[in-house]
Each structure stands twice: as C-alpha cells, then as structure tokens.
Backbone of each chain as ProteinMPNN parsed JSONL, in Angstrom:
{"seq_chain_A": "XXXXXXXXXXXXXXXXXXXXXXXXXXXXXXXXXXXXXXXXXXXXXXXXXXXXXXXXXXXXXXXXXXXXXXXXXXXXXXXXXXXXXXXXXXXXXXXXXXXXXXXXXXXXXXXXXXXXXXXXXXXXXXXXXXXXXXXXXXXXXXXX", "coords_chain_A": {"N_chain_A": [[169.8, 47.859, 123.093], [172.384, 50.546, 123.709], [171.535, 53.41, 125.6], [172.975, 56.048, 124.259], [173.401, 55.348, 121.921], [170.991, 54.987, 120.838], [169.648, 57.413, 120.863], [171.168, 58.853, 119.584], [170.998, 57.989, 117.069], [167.903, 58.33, 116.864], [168.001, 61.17, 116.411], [169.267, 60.946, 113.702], [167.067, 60.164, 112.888], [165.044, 61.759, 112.901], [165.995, 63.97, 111.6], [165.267, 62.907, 108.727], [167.167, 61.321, 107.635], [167.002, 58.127, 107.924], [168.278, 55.082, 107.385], [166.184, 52.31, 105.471], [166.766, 49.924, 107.66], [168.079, 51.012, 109.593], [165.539, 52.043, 110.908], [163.77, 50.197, 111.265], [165.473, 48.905, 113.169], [164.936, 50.537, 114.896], [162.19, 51.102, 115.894], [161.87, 48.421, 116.501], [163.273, 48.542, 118.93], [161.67, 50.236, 120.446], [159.325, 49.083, 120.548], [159.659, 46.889, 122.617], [160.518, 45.881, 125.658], [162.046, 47.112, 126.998], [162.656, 50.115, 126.854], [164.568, 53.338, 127.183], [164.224, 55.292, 130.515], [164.843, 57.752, 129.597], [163.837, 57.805, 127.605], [161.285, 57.631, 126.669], [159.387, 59.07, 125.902], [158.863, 58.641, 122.774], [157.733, 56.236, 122.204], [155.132, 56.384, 122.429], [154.732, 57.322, 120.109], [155.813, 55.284, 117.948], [154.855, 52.896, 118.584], [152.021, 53.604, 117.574], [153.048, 53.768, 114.761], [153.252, 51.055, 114.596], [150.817, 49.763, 115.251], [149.441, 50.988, 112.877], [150.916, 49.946, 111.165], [150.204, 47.237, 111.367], [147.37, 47.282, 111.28], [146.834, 48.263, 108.227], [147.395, 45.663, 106.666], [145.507, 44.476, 107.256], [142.803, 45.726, 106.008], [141.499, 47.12, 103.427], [143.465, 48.719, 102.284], [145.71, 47.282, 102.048], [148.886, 46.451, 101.2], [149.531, 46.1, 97.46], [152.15, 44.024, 97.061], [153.773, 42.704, 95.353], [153.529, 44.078, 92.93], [153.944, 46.916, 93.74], [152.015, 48.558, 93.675], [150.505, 51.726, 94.235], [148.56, 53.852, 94.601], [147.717, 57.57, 94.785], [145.48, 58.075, 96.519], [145.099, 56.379, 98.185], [147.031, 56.408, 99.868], [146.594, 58.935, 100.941], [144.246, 58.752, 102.592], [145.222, 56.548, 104.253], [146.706, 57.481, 105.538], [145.34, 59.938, 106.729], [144.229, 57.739, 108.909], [146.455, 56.88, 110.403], [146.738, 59.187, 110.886], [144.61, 59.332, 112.538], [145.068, 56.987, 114.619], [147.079, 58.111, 116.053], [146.654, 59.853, 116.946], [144.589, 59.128, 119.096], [146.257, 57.882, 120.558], [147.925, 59.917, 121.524], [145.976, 60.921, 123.155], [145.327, 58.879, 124.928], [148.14, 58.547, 126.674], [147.769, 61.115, 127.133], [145.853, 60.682, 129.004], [147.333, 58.349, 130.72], [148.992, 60.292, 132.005], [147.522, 62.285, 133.367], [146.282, 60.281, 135.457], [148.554, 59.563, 136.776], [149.159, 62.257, 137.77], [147.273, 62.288, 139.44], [147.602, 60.482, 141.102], [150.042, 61.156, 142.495], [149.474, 63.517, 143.732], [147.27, 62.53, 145.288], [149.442, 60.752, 146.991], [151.127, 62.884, 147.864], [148.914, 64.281, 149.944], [148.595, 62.448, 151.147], [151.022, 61.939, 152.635], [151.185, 64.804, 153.482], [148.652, 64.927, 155.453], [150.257, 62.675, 157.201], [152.074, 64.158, 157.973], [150.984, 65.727, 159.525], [149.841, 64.481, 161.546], [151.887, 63.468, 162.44], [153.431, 65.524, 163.487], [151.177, 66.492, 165.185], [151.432, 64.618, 167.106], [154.038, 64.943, 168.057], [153.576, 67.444, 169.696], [152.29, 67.25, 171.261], [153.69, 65.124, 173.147], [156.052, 67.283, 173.125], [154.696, 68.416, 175.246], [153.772, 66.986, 177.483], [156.886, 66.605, 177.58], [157.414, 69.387, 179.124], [154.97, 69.229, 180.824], [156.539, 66.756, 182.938], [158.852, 68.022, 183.311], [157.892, 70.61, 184.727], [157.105, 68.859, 187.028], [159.042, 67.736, 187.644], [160.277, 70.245, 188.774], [159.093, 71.0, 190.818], [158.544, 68.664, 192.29], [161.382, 68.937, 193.489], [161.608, 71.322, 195.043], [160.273, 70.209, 196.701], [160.97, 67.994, 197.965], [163.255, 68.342, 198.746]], "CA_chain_A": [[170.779, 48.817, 122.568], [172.832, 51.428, 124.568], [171.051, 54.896, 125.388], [173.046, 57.431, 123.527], [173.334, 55.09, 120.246], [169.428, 54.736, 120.406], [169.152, 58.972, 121.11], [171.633, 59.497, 118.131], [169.634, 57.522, 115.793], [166.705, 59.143, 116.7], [168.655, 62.53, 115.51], [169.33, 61.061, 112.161], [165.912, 59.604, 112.482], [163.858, 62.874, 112.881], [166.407, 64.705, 110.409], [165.045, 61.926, 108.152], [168.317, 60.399, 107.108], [167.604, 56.999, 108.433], [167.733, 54.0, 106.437], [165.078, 51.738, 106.488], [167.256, 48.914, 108.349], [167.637, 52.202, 110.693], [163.958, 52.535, 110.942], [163.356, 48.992, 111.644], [165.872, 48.828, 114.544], [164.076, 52.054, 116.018], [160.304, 50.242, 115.712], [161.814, 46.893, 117.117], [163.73, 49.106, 120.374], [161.122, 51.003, 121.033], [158.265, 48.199, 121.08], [160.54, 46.303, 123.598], [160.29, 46.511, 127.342], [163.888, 47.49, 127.733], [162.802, 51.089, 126.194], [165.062, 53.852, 128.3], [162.616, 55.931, 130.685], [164.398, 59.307, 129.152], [163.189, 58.33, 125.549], [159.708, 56.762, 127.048], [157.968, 59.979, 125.172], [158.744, 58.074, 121.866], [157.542, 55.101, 122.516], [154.061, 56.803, 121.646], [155.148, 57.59, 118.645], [156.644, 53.695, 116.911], [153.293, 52.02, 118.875], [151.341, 54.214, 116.678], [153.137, 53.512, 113.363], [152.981, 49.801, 114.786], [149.387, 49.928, 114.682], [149.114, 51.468, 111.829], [151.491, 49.269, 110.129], [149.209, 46.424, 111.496], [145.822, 47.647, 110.516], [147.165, 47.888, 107.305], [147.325, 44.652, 106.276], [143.558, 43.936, 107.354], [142.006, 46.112, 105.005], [141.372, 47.669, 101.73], [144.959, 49.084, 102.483], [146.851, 46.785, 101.973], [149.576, 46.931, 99.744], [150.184, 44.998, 96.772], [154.223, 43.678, 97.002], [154.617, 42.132, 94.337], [153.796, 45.131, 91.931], [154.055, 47.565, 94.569], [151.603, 49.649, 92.703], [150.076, 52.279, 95.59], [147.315, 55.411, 94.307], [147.78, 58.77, 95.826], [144.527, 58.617, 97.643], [145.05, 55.309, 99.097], [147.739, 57.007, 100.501], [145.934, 60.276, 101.735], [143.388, 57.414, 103.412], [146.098, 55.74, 104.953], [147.136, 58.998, 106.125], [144.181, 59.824, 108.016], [143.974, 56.673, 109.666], [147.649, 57.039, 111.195], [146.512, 60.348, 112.04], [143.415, 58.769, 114.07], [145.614, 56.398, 115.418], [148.386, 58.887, 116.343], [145.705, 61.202, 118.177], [144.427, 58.077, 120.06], [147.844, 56.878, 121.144], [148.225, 60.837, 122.209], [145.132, 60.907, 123.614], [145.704, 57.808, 125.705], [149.251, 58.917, 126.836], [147.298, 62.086, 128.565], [145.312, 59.971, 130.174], [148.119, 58.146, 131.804], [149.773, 61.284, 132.818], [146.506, 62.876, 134.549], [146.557, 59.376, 136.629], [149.713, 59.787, 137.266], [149.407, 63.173, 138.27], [146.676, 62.263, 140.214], [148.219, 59.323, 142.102], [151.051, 62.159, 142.976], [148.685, 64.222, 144.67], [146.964, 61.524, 146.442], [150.345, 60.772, 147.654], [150.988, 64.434, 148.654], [148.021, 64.768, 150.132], [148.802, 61.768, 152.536], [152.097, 62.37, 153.336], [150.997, 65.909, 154.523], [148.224, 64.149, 156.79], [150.836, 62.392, 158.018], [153.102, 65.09, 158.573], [150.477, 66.495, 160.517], [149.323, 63.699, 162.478], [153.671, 63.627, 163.136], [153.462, 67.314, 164.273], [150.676, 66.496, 166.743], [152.631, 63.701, 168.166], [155.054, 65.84, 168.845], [153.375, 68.389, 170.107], [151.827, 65.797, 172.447], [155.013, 64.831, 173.648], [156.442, 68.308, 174.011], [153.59, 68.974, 176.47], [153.953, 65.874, 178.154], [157.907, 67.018, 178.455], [157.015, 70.366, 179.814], [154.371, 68.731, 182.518], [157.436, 66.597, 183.528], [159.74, 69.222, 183.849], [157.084, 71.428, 185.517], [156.874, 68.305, 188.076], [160.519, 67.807, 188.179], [160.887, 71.401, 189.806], [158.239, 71.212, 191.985], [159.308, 67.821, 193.425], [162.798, 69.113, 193.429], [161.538, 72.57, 195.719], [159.131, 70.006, 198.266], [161.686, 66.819, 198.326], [165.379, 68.673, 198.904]], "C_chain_A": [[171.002, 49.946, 123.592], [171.571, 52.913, 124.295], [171.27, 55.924, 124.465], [173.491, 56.58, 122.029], [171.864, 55.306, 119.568], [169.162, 56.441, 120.206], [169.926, 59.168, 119.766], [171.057, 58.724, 116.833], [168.563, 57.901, 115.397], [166.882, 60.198, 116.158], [168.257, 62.416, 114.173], [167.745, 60.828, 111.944], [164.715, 60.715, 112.074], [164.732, 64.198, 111.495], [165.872, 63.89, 108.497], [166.118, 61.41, 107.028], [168.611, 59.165, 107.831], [167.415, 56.248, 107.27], [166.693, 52.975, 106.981], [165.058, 50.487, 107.707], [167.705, 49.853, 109.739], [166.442, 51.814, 111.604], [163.405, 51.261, 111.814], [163.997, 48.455, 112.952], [165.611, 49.657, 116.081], [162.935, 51.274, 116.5], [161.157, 48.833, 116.502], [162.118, 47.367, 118.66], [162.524, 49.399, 120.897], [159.627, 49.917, 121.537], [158.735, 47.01, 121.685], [160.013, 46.752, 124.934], [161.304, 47.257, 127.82], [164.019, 49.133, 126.83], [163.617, 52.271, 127.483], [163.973, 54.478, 129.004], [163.225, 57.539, 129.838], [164.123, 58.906, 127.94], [161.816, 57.59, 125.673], [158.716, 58.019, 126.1], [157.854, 59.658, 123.925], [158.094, 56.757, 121.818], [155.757, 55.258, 121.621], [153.971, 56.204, 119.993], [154.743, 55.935, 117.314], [155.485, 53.129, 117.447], [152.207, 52.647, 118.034], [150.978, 53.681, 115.06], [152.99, 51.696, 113.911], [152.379, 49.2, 114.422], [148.998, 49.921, 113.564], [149.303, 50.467, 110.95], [150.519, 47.776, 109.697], [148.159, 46.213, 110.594], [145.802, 47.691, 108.828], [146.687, 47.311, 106.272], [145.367, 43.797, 106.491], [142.28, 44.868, 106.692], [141.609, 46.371, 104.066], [142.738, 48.003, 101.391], [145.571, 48.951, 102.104], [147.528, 47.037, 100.575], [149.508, 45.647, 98.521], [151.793, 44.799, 96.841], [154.328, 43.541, 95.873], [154.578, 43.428, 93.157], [153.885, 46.63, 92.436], [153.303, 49.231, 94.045], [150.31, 50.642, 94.131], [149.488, 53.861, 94.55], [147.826, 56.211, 95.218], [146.932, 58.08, 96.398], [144.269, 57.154, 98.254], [146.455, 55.826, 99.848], [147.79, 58.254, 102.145], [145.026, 58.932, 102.912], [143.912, 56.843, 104.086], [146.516, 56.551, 106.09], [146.422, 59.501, 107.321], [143.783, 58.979, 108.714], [145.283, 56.415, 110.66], [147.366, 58.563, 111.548], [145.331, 59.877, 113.392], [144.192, 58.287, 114.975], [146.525, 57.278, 115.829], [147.589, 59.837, 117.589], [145.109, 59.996, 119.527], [145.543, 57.596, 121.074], [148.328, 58.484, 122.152], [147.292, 60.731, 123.617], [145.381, 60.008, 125.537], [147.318, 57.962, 126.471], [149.102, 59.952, 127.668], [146.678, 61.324, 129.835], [145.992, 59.475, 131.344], [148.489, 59.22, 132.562], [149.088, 61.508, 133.397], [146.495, 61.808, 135.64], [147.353, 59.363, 137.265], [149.899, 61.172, 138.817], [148.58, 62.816, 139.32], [146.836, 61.109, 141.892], [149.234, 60.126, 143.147], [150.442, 62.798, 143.915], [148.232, 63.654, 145.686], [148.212, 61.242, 147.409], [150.649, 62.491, 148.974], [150.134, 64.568, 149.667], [148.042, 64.082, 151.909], [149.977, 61.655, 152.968], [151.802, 63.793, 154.2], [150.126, 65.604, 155.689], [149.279, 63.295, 157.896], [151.973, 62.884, 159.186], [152.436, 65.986, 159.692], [150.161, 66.027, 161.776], [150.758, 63.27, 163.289], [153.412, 64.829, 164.576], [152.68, 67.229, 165.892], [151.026, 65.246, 167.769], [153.59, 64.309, 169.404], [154.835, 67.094, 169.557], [152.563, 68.231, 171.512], [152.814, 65.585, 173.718], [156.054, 66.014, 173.904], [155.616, 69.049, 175.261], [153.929, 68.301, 177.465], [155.62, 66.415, 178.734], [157.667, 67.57, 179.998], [156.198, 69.953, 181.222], [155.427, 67.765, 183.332], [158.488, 67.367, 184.299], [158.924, 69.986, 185.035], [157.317, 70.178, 187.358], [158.287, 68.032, 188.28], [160.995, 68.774, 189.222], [160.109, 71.311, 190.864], [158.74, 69.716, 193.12], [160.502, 68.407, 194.235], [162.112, 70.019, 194.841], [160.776, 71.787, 197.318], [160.473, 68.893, 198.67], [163.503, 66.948, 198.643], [165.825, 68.427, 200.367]], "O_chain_A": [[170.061, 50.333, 124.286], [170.997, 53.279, 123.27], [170.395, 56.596, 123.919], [173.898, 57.258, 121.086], [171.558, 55.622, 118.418], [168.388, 56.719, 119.289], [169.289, 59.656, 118.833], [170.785, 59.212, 115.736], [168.113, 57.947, 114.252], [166.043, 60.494, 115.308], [167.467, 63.103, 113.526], [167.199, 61.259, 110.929], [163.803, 60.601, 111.255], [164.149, 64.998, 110.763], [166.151, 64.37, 107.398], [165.891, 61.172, 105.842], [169.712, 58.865, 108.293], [166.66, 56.536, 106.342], [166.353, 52.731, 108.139], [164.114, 50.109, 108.401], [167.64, 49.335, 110.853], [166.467, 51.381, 112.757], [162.737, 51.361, 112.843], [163.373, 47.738, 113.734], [165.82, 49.592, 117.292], [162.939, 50.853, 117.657], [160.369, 48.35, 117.315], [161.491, 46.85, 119.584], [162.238, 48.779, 121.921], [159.05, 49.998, 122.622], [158.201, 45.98, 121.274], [159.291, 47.711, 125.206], [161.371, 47.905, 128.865], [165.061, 49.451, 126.257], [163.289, 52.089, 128.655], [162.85, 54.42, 128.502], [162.401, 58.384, 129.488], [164.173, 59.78, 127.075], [161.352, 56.991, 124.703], [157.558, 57.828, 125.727], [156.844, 60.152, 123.426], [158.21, 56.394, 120.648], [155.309, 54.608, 120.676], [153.515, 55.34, 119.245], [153.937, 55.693, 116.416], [154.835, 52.702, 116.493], [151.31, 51.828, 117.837], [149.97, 53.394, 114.415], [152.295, 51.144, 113.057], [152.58, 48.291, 113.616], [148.278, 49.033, 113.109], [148.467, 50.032, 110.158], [150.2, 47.314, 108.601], [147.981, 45.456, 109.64], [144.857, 47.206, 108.205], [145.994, 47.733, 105.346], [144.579, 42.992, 105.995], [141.078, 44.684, 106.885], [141.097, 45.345, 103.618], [143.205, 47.634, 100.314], [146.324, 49.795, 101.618], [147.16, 47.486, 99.49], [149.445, 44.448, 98.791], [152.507, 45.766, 96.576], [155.05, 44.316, 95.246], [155.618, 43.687, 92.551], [153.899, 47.527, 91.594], [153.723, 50.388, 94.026], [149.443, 50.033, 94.758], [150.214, 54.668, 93.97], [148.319, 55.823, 96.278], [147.481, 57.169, 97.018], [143.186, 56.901, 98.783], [146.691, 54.977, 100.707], [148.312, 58.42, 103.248], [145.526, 58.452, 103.929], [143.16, 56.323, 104.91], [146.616, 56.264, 107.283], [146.762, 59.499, 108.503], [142.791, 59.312, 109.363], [145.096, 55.748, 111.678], [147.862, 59.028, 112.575], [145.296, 60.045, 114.611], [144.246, 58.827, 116.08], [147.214, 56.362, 116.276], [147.923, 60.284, 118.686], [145.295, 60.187, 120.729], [145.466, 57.036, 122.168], [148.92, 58.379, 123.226], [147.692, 60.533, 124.764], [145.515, 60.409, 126.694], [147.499, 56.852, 126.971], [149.792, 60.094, 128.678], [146.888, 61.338, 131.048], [145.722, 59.754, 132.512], [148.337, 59.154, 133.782], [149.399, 61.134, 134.527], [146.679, 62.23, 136.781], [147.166, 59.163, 138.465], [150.348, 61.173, 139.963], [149.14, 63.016, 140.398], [146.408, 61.064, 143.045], [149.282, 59.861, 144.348], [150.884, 62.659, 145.055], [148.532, 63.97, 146.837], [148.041, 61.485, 148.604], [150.457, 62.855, 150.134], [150.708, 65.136, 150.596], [147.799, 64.522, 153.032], [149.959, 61.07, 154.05], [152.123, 63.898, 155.384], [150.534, 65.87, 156.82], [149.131, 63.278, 159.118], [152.445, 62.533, 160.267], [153.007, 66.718, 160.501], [150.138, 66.674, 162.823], [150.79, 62.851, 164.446], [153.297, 64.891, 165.8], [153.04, 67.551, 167.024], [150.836, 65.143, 168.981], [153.795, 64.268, 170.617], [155.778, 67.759, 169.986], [152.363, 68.978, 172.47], [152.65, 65.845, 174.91], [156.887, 65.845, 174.794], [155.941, 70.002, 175.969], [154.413, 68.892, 178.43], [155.799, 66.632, 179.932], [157.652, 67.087, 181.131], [156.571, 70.216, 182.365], [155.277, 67.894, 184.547], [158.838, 67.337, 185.479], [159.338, 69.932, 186.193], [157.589, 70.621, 188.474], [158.621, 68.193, 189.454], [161.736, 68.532, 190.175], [160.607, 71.608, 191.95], [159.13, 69.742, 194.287], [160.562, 68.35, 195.463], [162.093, 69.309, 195.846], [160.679, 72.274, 198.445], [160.949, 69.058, 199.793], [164.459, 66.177, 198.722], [167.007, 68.561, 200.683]]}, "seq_chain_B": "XXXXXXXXXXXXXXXXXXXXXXXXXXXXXXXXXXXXXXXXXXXXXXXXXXXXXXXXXXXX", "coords_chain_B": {"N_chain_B": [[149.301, 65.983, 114.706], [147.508, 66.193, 112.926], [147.687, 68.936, 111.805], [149.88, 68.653, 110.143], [150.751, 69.294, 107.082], [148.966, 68.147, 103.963], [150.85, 66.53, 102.218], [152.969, 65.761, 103.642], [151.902, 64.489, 105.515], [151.273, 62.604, 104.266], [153.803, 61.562, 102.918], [155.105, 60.628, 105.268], [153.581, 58.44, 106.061], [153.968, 56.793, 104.316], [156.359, 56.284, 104.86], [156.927, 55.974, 107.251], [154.774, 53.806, 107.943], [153.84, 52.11, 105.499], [156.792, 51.726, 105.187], [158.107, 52.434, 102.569], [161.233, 52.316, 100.353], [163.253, 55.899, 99.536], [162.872, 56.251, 97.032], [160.63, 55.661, 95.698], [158.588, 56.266, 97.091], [159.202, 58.786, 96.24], [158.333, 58.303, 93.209], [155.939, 57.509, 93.545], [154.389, 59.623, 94.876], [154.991, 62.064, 92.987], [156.942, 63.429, 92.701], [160.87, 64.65, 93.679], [163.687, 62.739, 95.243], [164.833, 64.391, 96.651], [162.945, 65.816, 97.616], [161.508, 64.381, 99.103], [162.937, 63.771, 101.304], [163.085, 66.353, 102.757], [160.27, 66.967, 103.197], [159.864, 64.507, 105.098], [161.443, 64.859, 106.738], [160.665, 67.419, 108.106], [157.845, 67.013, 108.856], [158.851, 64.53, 110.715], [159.774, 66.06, 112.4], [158.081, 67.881, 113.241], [156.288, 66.31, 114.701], [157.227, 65.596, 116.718], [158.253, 67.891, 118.355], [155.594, 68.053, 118.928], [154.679, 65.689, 120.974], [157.037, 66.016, 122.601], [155.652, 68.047, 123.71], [153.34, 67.245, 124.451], [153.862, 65.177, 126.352], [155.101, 66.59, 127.988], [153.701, 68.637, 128.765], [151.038, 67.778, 129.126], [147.376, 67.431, 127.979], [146.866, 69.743, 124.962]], "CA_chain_B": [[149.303, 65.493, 113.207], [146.462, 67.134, 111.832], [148.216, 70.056, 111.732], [150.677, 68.655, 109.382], [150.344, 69.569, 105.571], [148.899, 66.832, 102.712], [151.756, 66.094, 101.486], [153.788, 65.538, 104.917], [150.893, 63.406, 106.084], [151.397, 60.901, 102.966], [154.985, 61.191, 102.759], [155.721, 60.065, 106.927], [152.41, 57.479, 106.063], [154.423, 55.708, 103.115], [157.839, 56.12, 104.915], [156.949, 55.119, 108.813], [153.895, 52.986, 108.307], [154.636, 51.198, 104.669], [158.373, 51.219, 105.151], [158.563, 51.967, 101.274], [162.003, 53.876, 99.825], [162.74, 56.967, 99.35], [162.789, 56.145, 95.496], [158.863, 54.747, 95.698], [157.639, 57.285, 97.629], [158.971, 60.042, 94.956], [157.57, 58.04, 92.641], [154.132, 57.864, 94.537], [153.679, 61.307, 95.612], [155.456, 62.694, 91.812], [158.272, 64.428, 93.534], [162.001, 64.345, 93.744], [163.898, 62.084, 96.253], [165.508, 65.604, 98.008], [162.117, 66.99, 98.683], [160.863, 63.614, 99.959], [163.327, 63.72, 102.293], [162.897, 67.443, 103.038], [158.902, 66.773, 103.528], [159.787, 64.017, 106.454], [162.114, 65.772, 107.973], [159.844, 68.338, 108.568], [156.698, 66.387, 109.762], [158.614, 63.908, 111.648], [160.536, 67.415, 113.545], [156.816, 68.881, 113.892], [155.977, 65.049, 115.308], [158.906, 65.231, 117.776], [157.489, 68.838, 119.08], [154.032, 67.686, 119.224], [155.015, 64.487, 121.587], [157.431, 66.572, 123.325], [155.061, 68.839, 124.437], [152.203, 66.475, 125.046], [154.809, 64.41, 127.413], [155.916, 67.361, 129.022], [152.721, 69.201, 129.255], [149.786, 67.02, 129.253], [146.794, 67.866, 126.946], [146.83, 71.211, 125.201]], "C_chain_B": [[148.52, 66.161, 112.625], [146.925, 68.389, 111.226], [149.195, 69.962, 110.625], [150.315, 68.687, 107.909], [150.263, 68.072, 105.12], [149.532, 65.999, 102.659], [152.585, 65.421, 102.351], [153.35, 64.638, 105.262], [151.291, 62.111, 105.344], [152.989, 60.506, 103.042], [155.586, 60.166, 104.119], [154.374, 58.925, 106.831], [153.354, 56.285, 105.438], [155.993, 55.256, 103.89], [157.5, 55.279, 106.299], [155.786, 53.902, 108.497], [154.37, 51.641, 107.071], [155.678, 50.446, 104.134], [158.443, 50.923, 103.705], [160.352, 53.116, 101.376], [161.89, 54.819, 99.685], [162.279, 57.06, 97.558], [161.064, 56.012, 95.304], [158.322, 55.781, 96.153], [157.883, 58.609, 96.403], [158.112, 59.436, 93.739], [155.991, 57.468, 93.064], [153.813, 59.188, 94.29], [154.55, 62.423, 94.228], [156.36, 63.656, 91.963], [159.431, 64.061, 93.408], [162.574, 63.364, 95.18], [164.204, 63.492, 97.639], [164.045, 66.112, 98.361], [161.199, 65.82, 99.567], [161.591, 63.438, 101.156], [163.001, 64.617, 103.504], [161.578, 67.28, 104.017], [158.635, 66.161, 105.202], [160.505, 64.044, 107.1], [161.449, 67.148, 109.109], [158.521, 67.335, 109.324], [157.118, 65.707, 110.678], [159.113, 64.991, 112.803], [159.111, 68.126, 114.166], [155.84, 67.51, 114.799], [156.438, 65.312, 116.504], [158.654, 66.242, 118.388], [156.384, 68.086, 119.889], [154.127, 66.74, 120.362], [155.7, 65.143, 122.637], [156.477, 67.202, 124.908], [153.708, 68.231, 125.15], [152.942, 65.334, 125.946], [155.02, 65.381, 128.447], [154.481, 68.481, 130.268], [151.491, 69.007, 129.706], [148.769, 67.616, 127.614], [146.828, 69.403, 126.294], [145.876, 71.477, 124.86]], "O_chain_B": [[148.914, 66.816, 111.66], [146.478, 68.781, 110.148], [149.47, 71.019, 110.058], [149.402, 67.918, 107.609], [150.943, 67.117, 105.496], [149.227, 64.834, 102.914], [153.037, 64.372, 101.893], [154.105, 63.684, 105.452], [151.536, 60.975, 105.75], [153.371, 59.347, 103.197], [156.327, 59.194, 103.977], [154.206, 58.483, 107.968], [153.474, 55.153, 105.906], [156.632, 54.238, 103.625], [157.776, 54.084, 106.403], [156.152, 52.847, 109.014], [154.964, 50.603, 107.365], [155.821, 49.479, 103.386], [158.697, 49.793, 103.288], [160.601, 54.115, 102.051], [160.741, 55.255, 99.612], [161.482, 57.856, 97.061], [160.6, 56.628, 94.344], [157.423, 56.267, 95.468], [156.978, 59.221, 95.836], [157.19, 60.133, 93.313], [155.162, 57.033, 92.265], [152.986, 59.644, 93.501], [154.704, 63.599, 94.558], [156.426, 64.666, 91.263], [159.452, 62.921, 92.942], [161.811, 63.319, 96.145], [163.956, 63.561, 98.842], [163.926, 66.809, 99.369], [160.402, 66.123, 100.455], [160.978, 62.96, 102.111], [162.752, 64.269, 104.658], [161.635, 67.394, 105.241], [157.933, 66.608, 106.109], [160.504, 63.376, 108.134], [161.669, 67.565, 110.247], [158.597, 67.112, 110.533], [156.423, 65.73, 111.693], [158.862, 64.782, 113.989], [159.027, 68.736, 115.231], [154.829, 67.791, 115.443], [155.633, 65.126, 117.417], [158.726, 65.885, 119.563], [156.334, 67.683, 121.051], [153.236, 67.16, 121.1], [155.162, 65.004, 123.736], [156.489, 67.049, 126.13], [153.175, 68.67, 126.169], [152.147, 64.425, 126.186], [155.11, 65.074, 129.636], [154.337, 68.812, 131.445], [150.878, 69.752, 130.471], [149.243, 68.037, 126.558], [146.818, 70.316, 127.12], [145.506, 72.65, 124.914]]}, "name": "protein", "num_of_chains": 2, "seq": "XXXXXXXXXXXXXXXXXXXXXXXXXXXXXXXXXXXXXXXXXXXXXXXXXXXXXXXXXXXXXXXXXXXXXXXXXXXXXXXXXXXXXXXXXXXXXXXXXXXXXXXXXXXXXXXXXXXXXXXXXXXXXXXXXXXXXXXXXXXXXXXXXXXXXXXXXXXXXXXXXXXXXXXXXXXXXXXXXXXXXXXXXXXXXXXXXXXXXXXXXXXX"}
C-alpha cells in the first residue's frame, strides 16, 4: 500500500476511528517487509500486538468465540502481558539504535583516520613539491 | 505503557490484541461505546508519543 494512504490511516487509527477491517490492513502492512522506512517507528508497535495476539491463543487467555464471554480481570492480565511485551519490543528497538549509533561512530571514527592518513599524504607530497621546486631553482641558477 | 491508566490498558488490550468491537468491549469494561472510543484514542495517542520519542531519542 502507498505511503500517504498507510500515514492517513494511521491518523484515523491513533484518533481511534478505525474499523477493524482498518486495523487488520494496518497489522498485515506493517508485519510485511515492504514497511516505508518513514513509518519504520510503528512497526514496533503492530509486532507487539502481533505477539500478543499470538501468545494469546497458547494460554489461559484465550478467548472463548463462540460465546465470546471475556472477565474483566482476564482482561487486566492480558493487559499486563501486552504491556511486558510492548516494553520488550521497546526495549529491543533501543538496543538496535545504540548499535546503530555505535556502528556510526565506528564509521566516523574511521573515516577521520582516514582523513588524516589523506592529510599526511598530502602533506608528504607538498614537501616533496617544495624539494622539487627548491631543486628546480637551483638547477635553473647552476645549468643556464 | 505502564504509564497508561487501567482502564486504557484493557480497553487498547481488547481492541488491538483481541480485535473485539467497539460494542463488546463496552460491554466488557461496563461503559458506553463514546467513551470506549475516547479511552483508545487516548492510550493509543500516549502510545504514538511514547514510540515517537523512543525512535527519536533512544532510551529515556
């Protein structure tokens, strides 16, 4: 799906006027490979409820369908377990970035070595001019 | 998330994770449909911060 249909969905989505055939085309985009990189900070997010939605089904959790009969505090319980998972999925999301950041630096770090190990190239090679030149005139003053 | 009230917590639990209605969830959580809306509009907007800022900023 295009960029700015997927960003204006997300609008209605966080104003919470999506429907759930909405909801379900958000959660299918976003756990895709073809997610954009400017809406990559959601991505968190729908892998979360993913999870969640997952885990679910493999425990005490689960729902009944057919009578769709759901307790508050299997609710609250549910609740705190998409909060675990939500802090994990954050959690894990810093992590990348500090690698990130840290890969950046490393970079930095050797581009400026290189810029230095440039510099004394050239600083090599403006010497090297200079002793040419220097011997240029002096030939020039014995060989005229 | 932690940060988000009770009620917010259950309501964006039943709506993003269970994918029930909004009808089901008022009748879950003993509320009207307008304030279930209200509820996850608000948590998923204090979501949508939270993510923001942990994208933009790293850990806080």
């Amino acid at each position: 799906m295009e960029y700015s249909k997927i960003k204006d969905l997300l609008g209605v989505y966080f104003n919470g006027e999506t429907t759930l055939e909405q909801e379900k085309s958000l959660r299918i985009y976003f756990n895709s490979d073809m997610v954009d990189l400017r809406l990559k900070p959601y991505v968190v997010l729908f892998d979360a409820y993913n999870k969640a939605s997952k885990e679910k089904y493999k425990g005490s959790l689960a729902l009944d369908k057919k009578n769709r009969v759901f307790h508050l505090w299997t609710a609250r319980a549910a609740a705190l377990v998409i909060s675990g998972i939500a802090v994990a999925a954050f959690m894990y999301s810093a992590t990348i970035k500090a690698a990130q950041e840290k890969e950046a630096l490393a970079a930095l770090k050797e581009s400026k070595e290189l810029m230095y190990l440039m510099a004394n190239q050239l600083n090599k090679g403006t010497k090297t001019l200079s002793l040419v030149d220097q011997f240029q005139v002096h030939k020039n003053k014995y060989l005229k | 998330m932690e940060t988000l009230p009770e009620q917010q917590k259950v309501i964006l639990h039943l709506r993003d994770v269970e994918q029930l209605s909004f009808s089901e969830i008022a009748k879950i959580t003993n509320t009207s449909q307008a304030n279930v809306r209200v509820s996850l509009s608000r948590a998923r907007k204090k979501i949508k911060d939270l993510l923001l800022i942990q994208y933009n900023y790293g850990v806080q």
